[in-house]
N, C-alpha and C positions, 0 to 999 in steps of 0.2 A: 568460325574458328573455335569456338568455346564449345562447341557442342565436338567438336575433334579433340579438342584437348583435354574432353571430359571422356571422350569413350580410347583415348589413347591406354589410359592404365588396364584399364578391361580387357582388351584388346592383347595386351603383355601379360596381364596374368592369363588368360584362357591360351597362350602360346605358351607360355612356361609350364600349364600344367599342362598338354598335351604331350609334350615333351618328356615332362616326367611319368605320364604315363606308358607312355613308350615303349621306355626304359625300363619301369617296374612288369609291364607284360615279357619282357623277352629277360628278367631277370628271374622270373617265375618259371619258363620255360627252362632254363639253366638250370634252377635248382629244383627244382623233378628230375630232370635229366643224371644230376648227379648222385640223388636220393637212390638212383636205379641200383646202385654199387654201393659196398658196406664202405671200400675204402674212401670214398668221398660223400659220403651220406651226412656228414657232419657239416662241410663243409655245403651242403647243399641247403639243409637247415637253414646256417647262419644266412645264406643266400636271400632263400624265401621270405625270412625275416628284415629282412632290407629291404627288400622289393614293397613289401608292405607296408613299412614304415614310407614308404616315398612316396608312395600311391597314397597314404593319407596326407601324409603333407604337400603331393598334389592337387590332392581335393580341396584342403583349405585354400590352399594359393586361389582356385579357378571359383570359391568362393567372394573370396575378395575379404569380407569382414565378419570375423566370427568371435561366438562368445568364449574368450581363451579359458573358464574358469570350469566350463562343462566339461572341456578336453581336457585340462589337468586333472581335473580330478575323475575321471575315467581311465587317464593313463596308471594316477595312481593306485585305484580300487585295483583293477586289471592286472597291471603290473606286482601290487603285492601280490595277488591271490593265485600268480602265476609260480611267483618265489616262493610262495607259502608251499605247493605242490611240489613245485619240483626237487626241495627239500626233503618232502618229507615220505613220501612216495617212495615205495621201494620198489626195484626194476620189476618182483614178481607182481608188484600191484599194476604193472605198465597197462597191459591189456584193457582192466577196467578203468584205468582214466582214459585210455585212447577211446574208449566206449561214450566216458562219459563228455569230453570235449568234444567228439562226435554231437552229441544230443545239443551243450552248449552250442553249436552251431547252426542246429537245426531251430532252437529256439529262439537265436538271435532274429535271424530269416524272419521268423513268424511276428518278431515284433517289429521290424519294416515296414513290412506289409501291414500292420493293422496301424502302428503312426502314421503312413503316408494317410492311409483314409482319413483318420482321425485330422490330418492337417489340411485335406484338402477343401471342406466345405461344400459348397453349390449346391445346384436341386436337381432332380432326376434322377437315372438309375445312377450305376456304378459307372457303364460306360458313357454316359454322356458326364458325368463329375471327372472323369478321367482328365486333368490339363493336354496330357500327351500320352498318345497310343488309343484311344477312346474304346472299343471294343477289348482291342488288343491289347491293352494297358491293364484293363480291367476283370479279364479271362488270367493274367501273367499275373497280377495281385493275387487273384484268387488260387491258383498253383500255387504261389509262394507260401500261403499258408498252407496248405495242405501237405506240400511235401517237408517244409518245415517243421509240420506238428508232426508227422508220423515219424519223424527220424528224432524226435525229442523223446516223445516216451519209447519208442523201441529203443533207441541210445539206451533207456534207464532200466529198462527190464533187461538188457546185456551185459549194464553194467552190475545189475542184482545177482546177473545167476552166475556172473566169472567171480564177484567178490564172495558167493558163495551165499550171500544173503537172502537169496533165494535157489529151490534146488534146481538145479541142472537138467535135470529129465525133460524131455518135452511134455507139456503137459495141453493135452488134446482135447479142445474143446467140442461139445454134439455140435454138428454142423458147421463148423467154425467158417469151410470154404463159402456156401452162404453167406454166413455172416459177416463177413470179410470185404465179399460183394458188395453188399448191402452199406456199411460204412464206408466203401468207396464210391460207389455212387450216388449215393445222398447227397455228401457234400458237394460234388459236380453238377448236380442236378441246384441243389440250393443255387451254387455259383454262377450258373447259367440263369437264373432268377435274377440275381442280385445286380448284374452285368446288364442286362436288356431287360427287364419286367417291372420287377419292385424298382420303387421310388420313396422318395424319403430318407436325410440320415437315418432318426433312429430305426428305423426297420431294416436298412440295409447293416447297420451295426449289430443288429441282434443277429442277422444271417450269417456274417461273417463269423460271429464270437460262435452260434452254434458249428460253423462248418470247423475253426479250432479243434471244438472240445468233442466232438464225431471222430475228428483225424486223431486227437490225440487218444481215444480208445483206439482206432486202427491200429496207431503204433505198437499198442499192446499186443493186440490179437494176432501180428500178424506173427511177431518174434517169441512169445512165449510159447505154441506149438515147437518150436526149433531146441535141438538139446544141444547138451555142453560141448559134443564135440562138433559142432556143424561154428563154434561159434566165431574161429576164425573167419570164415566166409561172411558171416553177419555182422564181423567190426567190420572187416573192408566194400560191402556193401552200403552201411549206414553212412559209411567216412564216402561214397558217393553220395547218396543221396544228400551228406549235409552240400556237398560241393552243388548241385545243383539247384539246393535250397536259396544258396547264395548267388547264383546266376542271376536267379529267376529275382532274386532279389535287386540285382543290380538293372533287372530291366524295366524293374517298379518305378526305381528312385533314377533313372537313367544313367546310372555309375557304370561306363564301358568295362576299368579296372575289375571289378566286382564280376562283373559277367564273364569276363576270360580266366579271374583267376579260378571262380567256380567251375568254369566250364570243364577249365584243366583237371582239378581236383575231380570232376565227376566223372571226365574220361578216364583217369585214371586210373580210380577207383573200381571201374566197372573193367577197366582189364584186367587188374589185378583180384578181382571177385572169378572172374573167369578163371584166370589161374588158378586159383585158391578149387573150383568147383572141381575142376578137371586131375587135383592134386587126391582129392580128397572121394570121385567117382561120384560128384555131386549135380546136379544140372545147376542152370542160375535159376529153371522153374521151382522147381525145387523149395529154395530157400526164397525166392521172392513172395511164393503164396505159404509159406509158411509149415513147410513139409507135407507139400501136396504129393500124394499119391506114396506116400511114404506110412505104412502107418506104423502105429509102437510093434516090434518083431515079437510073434506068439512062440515063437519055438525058436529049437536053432540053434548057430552064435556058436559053436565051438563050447556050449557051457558043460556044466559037469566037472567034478574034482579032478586035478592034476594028479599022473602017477609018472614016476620015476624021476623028478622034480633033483637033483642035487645041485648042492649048495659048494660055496670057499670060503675063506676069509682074506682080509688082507695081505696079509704074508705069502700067502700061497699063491694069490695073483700077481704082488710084486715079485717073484720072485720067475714068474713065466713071462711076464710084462720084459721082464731085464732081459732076456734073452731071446725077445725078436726082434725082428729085424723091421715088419711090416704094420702097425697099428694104425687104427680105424677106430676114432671116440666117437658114438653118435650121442649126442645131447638131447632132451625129452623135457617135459615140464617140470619134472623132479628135480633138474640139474636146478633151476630159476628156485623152485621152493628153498631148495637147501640151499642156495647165493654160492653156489660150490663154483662158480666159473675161474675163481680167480688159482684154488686148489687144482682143475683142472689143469690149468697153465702152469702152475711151479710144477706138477710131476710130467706133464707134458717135456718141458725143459730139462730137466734129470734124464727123462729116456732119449732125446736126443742127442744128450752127453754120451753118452753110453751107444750112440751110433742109430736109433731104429729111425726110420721114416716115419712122422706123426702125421696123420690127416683128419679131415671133421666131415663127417657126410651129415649134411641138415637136412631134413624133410619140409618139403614145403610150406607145413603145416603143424612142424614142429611147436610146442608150446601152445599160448593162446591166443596167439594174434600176428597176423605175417611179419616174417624177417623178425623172433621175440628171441631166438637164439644166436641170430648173428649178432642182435643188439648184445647181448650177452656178451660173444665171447667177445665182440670188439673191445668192450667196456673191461675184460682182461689183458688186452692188448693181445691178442689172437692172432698173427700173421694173416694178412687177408689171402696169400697165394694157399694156404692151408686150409683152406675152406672150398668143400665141393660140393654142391648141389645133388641131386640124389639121382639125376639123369646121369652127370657125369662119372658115377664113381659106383653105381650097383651093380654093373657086369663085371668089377674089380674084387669084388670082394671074395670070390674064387679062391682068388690069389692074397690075401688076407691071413697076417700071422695070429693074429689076436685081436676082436673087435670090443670095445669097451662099449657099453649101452648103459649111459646114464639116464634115469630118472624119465626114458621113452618107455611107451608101451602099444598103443595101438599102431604106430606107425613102423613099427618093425614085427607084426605079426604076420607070422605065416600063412596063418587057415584065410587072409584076406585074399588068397590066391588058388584055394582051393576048396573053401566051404561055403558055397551056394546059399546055405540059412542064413551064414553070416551076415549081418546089417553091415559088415568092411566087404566083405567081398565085391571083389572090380577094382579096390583104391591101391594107387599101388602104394607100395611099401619097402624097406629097404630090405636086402637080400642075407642080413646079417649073418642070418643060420649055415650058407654055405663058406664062411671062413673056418679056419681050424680050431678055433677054439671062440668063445663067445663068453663073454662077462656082463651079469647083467646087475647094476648096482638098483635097489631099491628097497623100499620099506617091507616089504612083503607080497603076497602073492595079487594082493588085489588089481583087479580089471581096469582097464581106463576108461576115457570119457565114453566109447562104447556099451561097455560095460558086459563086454563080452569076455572069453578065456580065451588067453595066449599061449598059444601052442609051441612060441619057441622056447616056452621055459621048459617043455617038455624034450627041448632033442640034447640028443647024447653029448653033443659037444659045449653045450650051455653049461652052465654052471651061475647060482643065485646067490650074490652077494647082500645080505639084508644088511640094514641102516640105511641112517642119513647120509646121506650120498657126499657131504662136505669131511664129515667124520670120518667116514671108510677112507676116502683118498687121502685125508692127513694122516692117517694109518700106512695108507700104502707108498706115500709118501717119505716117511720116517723109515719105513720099512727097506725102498730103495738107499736110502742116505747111506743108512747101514750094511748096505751089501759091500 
């Protein structure tokens, strides 16, 4: 009876956390689901966010007795340094934190994996020190670091070259696909060692810590051939790999939670990489080996000086703006520079007054990080039914009184459709050039992340608005008021 009465509490907490695991997997599933869509994307968030808070505090529960002083004070390092960010971070910086919390993820993983070792003890290889999964345990340890370490420093080298702190270009090392090889299969090879051969902690610990610090040159080599503009594919790539970092992590520590909610995160990721490759005419080979078979373009590209380039000003676009009927803003990374979203919405709202139909064509690949424009305009309060993806609204723009192009540039180029040298050519892009008239707000003539020439600034119906993109519209803004 006492040996019942003693496994009765156990018994109730390992059913209570089961439960609440449950709950937190099918609440994880919900808020992906709703993340799908801009208009419930917040609300899916908060979701996520609950789910994982529950899933922790199911694990304590199916723990039984824990040290409450390690957790507070985790929640509260954590938690400032979360409010510290999210303060201070401005929407154009979004990209490189989603880079750089990427990497935070991939590093967390890697240090899993090297506490469980560190806590487990015993003598033999890796796989026989295994408590649970023995082989298997001990091959999924050893993943765990590796895809951990590689998504830690490629995370930071993504986040280098979107903060601008390092340059953009890809930069193409001799032999790099080799090399590449070479630090991927090392550390597999070590691992396989470490698993079934060597014996001993400290030698199995030396193996581990070099297969680390192998993967984390990986990370490097594999993402710095990759240039600025590939680099939306390579955050939602990374943002898989941290999700699988953490699977693999959960299969270390046998946390079910951990494994589903990575798994989810990994599939995820890897459909929305595919999206992103197919937006942008990119394969996943492509960016997974680090611009294989891609080399820097020798010629080509639409380059060469613009001729017959004309320019407007404010006034003269508000005043063709007031009398259509049909407009089309497409938003580019310029809009996010100049924080102009919210400018876009007050003159959006005046030509509505005034009767026109307003709509937002986003390219899939708009800005520097999927869905970085929709965050935007939501964050103006944007009408989500005014928002069309660029499948559903480029055969439309025929029929287009006036297109505004703010602060876009390679994704509304033309020669991507007809210039074979081009490094865009295959991606599609939006049809801007065949509305009646075309506005293009930017700082000046210069190339985008391609770093190629834009031929639509060249056709007759363009016209180049220079400035800051926030400035011009409070111009044209003022300009309407006045009419």
């Amino acid at each position: 009876m006492d040996f019942i009465a003693a496994t009765e509490p156990m018994h109730l907490n390992h059913l209570l956390a089961n439960f609440g695991y449950l709950v937190s997997v099918v609440m994880f599933m919900l808020a992906i689901m709703r993340m799908g869509r801009v208009k419930t994307a917040r609300s899916g968030n908060f979701l996520a966010a609950a789910a994982m808070l529950l899933a922790v505090v199911s694990s304590f529960v199916e723990m039984g007795q824990i040290e409450p002083w390690y957790i507070v004070g985790g929640l509260v390092v954590g938690g400032a340094v979360g409010a510290i960010m999210a303060k201070k971070v401005q929407m154009t910086q979004m990209p490189e934190m989603v880079a750089l919390l990427n990497g935070f993820g991939g590093l967390a993983s890697t240090f899993v994996g090297l506490a469980t070792f560190f806590s487990m003890g015993g003598s033999g290889t890796l796989g026989q020190m295994m408590r649970e999964g023995g082989w298997f345990g001990g091959m999924n340890l050893v993943l765990t670091l590796i895809v951990g370490s590689v998504t830690f420093t490629g995370s930071v080298i993504a986040f280098l070259k979107l903060s601008e702190k390092m340059s953009g270009k890809p930069i193409l090392l001799p032999g790099r696909h080799v090399l590449n090889g070479i630090l991927l299969l090392v550390p597999l090879v070590l691992g396989v060692g470490a698993v079934w051969f060597v014996q001993g902690v400290p030698v199995i610990a030396a193996v581990l810590i070099l297969i680390v610090l192998l993967t984390f040159v990986l990370g490097v080599t594999i993402v710095i051939p990759i240039g600025g503009g590939d680099m939306p594919v390579v955050i939602s790539l990374l943002n898989s790999y941290s999700g699988i970092a953490a699977a693999l992590a959960g299969f270390t520590i046998n946390e079910p939670v951990l494994v589903v909610s990575g798994s989810l995160v990994g599939a995820s990721g890897l459909i929305l990489t595919q999206i992103m490759c197919k937006a942008m005419n990119r394969s996943l080979a492509n960016v997974m080996f680090g611009g294989f078979g891609a080399e820097a373009p020798t010629g080509g590209g639409g380059g060469g000086e613009y001729v017959g380039v004309k320019s407007s000003d404010p006034e003269s676009v508000a005043m063709i703006l007031a009398d259509a009927g049909n407009i089309v803003i497409v938003p580019g990374y310029g809009m996010a520079v100049a924080q102009a979203q919210h400018a876009v919405r007050e003159m959006a709202n005046i030509l509505e007054e005034k009767g026109a139909n307003i709509r937002y064509a986003v390219h899939p690949v708009a800005g520097r990080m999927p869905g970085h424009m929709n965050v935007l305009l939501a964050e103006a309060n944007v009408p989500y039914e005014q928002l069309f993806e660029m499948d559903q609204i480029n055969d439309d723009f025929r029929n287009v009184d006036v297109v505004l192009v703010i602060g876009a540039n390679d994704t509304v180029n033309p020669s991507a459709k007809t210039d074979k040298s081009s490094p865009l050519y295959g991606m599609p892009v939006m049809n801007v050039e065949e509305a009646r008239t075309v506005f293009t707000m930017k700082r000046s003539l210069g190339s985008g992340f391609a770093q190629v020439k834009n031929t639509l600034f060249e056709c007759q119906n363009n016209y180049m608005v220079y400035g800051d993109a926030r400035k011009t519209l409070e111009e044209i803004i003022k300009a309407l008021k006045e009419d």
